[in-house]
N, C-alpha and C positions, 0 to 999 in steps of 0.2 A: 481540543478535547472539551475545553468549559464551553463551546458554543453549540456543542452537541449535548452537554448535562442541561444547557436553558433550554432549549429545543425539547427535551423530554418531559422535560420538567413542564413547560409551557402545554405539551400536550395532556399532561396528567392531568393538570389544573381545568384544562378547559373537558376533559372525560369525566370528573368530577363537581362538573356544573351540571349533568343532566341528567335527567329523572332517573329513577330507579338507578343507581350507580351502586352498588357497596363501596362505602369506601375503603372498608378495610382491603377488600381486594385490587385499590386506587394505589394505595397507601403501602401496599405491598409487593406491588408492579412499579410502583417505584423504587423502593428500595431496592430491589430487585435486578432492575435497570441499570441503578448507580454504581451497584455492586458487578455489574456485566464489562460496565467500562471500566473498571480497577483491577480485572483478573490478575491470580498471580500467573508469572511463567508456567509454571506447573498442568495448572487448569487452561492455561491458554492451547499448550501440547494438548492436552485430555483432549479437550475438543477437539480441534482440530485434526488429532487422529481419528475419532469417533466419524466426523465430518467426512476424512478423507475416504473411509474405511467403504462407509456408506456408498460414497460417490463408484468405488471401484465396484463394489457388489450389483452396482446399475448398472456395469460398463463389460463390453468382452475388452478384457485386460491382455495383450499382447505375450505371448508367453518370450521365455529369453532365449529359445532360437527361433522366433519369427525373425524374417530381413529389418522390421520396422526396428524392433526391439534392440537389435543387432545393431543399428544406424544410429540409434540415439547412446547407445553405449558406448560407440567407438566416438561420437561428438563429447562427452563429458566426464569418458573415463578419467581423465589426466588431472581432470578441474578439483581443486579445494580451497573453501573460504574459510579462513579463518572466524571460529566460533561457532561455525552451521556445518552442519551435513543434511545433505537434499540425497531425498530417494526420486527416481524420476521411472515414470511406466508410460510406455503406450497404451489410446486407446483404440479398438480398433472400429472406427466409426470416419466416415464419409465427411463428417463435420470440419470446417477449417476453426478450432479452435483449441485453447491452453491457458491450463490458469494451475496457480499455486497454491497451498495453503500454509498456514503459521506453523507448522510443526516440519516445515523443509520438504513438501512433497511437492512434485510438478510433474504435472499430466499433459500429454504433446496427443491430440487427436490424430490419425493416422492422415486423416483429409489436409488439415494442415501441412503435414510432413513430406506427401506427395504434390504439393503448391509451391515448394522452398526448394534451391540449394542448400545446402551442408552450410555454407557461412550466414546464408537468411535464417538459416532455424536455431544456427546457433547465437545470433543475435537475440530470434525471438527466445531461447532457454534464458541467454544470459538477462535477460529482457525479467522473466519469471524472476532470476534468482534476487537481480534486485528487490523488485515486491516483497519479499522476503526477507531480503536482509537490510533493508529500510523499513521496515517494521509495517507497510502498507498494509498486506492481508493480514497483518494481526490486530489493527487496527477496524478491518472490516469485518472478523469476526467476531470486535466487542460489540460493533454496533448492531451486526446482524443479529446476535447473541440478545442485546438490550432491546432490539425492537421485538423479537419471538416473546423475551418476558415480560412487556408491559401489553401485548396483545393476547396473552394467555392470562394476564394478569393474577398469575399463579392460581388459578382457579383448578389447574389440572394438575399439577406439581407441588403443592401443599407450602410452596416457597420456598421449596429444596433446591438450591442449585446442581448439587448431586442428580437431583430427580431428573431436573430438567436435560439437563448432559444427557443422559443415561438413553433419554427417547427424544433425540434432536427427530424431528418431521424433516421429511424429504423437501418441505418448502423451504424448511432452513440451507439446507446442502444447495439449492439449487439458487438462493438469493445470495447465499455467499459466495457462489461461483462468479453470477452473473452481475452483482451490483458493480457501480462503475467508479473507478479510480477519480482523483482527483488529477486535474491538468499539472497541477504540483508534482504529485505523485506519479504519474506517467511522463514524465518530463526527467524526473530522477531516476528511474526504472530504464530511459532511454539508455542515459547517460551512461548507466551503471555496465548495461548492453552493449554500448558502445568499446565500452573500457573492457569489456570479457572479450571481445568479437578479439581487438588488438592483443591482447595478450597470448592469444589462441594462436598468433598468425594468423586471422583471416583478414583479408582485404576489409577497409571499413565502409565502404561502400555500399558492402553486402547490407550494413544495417539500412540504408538508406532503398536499396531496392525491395526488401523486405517487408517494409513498411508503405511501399510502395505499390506493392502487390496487395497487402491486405485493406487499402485503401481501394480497390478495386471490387471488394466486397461486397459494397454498398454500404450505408448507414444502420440499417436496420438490421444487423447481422449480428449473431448471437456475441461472438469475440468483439465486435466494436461496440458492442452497449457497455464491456467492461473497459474496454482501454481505447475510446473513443479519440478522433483527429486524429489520425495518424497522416493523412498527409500534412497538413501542419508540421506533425513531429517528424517527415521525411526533410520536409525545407530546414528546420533547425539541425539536426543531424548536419544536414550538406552544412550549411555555415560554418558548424564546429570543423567539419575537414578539412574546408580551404581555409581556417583560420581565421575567419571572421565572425566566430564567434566561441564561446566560454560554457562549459556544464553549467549546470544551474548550484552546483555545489561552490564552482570558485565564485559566481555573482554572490551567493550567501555569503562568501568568505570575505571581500570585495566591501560589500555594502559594510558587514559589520567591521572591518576595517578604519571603513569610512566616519561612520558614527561614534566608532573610537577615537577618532583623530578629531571628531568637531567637537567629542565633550571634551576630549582634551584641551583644545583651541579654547573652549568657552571657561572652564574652570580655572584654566592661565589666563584669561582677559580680566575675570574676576576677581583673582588672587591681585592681577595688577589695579585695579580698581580699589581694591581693598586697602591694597598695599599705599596707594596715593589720599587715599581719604584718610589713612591713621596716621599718613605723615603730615597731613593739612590739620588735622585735629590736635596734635602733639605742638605743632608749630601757636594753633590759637591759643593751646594752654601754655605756652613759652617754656615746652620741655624737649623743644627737640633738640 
């Protein structure tokens, strides 16, 4: 998060080297910004429903006795995470695409839905719910949120963050959909996918053909600009199944393990070192 406050910060500074700038309006785009990546809870929901709200009123929204509607309910009726609850809807659109937002909604394209088995799609929901409950899309609508306010540079919004909620632009909805996860972040989302598919009773596999399928997309594909590699992330997946290899959560666990056992080692080598030098010093003063 502080490499994305220099990064704004950096742009401020250099919008405010040239001509004709107001700065007060420089100067209030940024604060503005700062305050985007600090939301509380609260205001993170607000938007994010506002965001969602928007996205559906774009979309023909699957009613709940369409087959699609019907298909995604009977994949996630059972499902609950402790701390979240996720609304999930059909859209009904040709598209292979789904994405989440911070306020626990996830949206499964009908295109998509007709691309998958039942264990590929519930890979790819559980796939969503991670994003979600790793905090990924809440994190891409502070930034989405901080970039809309330092390119409005509150000229239209009087520096209301109120204000600005209230009339998120359809450019916002549509860069929060589409902006693209971090390999971090979609590496944890696999993971997280992985561990929903097993719980579910589905073959884990399915994650792997899943991803395998939507690597068949191509690159330039609306869902692969947001959660990019996935063949990549099909080869990792298969290692974890046959065992040779780890989520990215026990590597984090692992590493920091690790670092705890060398400061330990190092601050034991020291305390000995210490320990030998007061006993060399006490000997020169003939008090030992």
């Amino acid at each position: 998060m502080r490499r994305h406050l220099n990064i704004l910060c950096l742009l401020l500074v250099f919008l405010a080297g040239c001509e004709d700038t107001d700065l007060r309006l420089v100067a209030g785009a940024g604060i503005d910004a700062v305050t985007a990546l600090t939301l509380s809870d609260e205001t993170v929901r607000e938007l994010a429903g506002r965001a969602i709200a928007q996205a559906d009123s774009q979309h023909a929204v699957a009613p709940d006795h369409n087959a699609y509607a019907r298909r995604l309910r009977r994949l996630v009726v059972e499902h609950r995470e402790a701390g979240f609850q996720f609304n999930y809807r059909v859209y009904l659109d040709d598209t292979a695409n789904a994405f989440a937002m911070a306020d626990g909604s996830i949206r499964i394209y009908s295109g998509l839905m007709d691309m998958l088995d039942d264990g590929e799609l519930r890979f790819v929901i559980g796939h969503e719910m991670g994003h979600i409950v790793k905090n990924h899309v809440r994190h891409k609508l502070q930034l989405a949120y901080a970039a809309s306010a330092a390119r409005k540079g509150l000229a239209a919004a009087g520096g209301s963050l109120g204000d600005l909620a209230a009339s998120l632009p359809g450019a916002f909805v549509e860069t929060l959909i589409n902006s693209r996860f971090s390999r971090l972040e979609e590496k944890s989302a696999d993971d997280f996918g992985l561990q929903f598919l097993m719980r579910e009773g589905d073959d884990p596999a399915d994650a792997v053909s899943a991803l395998r399928k939507l690597a068949a997309l191509g690159t330039n594909h609306t869902f692969l600009s947001s959660h990019p590699e996935p063949e990549e992330r099909a080869d990792r997946l298969e290692l974890q199944i046959q065992g040779r290899d780890i989520t990215l959560e026990e590597k984090q666990r692992h590493l920091a393990g690790r670092v705890r056992s060398l400061l330990s080692d190092l601050f034991s080598a020291v305390a000995a070192v210490l320990h030998y030098l007061l006993t060399l010093f006490k000997k020169a003063m003939g008090t030992g």
